[in-house]
Structures are given as structure tokens and as C-alpha cells.
C-alpha positions in Angstrom: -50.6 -122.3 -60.4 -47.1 -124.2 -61.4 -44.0 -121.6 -61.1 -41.6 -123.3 -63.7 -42.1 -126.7 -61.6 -39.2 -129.2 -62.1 -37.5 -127.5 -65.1 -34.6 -124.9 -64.0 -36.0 -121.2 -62.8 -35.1 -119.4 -65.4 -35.0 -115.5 -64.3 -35.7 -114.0 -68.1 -38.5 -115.9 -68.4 -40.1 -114.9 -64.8 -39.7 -111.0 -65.8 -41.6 -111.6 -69.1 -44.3 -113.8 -66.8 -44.3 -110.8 -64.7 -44.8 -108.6 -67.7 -47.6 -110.7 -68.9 -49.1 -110.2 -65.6 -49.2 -106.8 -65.6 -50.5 -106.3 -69.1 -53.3 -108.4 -68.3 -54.2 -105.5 -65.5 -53.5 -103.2 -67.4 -55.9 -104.3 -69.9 -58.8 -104.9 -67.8 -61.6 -102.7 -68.0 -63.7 -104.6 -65.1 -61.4 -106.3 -62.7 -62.6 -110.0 -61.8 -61.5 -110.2 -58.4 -60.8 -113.9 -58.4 -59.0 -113.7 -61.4 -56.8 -110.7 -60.0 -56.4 -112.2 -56.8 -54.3 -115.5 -58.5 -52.6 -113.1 -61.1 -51.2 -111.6 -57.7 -50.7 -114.8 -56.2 -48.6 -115.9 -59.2 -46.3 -112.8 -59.5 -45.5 -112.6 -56.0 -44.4 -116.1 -56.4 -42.6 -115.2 -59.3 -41.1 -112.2 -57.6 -40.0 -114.2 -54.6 -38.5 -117.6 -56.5 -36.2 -114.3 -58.5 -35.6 -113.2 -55.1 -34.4 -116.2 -54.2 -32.3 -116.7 -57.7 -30.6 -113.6 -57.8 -29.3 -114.2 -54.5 -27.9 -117.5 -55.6 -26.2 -115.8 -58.2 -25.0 -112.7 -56.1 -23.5 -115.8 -54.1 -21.5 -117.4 -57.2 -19.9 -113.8 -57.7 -18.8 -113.3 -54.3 -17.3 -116.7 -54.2 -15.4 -116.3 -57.3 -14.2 -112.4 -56.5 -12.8 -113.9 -53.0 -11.1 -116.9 -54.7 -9.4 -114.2 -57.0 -8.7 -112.2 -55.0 -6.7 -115.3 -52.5 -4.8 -115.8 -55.8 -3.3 -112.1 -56.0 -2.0 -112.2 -52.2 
């Protein structure tokens, strides 16, 4: 299971990974479990490296409101 490996995380394209992972349960009739359990195992990572990301970004923001607003005093 390779989460976007060594090119950049790239948040749009985790939440349409995510997607795909939930129309594939949703489209199950008879659940293989294995199958299931690393569909799981992928979207959590998914979920977490986004996590992770949207922090970084949140970050970015923060820095560049502060640095603003050290211009206007």
C-alpha cells in the first residue's frame, strides 16, 4: 500500500482516494474481510497524512497573518 510515496501529498487527490474507498464499500454486496481490512488501512493513512497537511498549511496562514499584522503596528 504506497500513499503518494516520493511525489508531493497532494490533499485533492487523497479526498478522491478516499472517495474511491468508500464507493468500493458501498458497492459491496459480500464484504471480503481482507480486502476491507486494507481499504481501511489505506484511508486511515490517507486521512492522517491530510491531517498532517492541513496542519502544515494552517501553519503557513498563521505565519503570514502575524507577519501582516507586525507590518500594520
Amino acid at each position: 500500500m504506497q500513499i503518494m510515496g516520493k511525489e508531493e501529498f497532494n490533499i485533492k487527490q487523497a479526498l478522491k482516494k478516499l472517495e474511491g474507498i468508500i464507493n468500493w464499500f458501498e458497492s459491496r454486496e459480500e464484504m471480503d474481510i481482507e480486502a476491507g481490512l486494507e481499504k481501511v488501512k489505506e484511508g486511515a493513512a490517507l486521512i492522517k497524512k491530510s491531517r498532517k497537511e492541513l496542519k502544515k498549511v494552517e501553519n503557513e496562514f498563521e505565519k503570514i497573518k502575524r507577519e501582516l499584522e507586525e507590518e500594520d503596528a
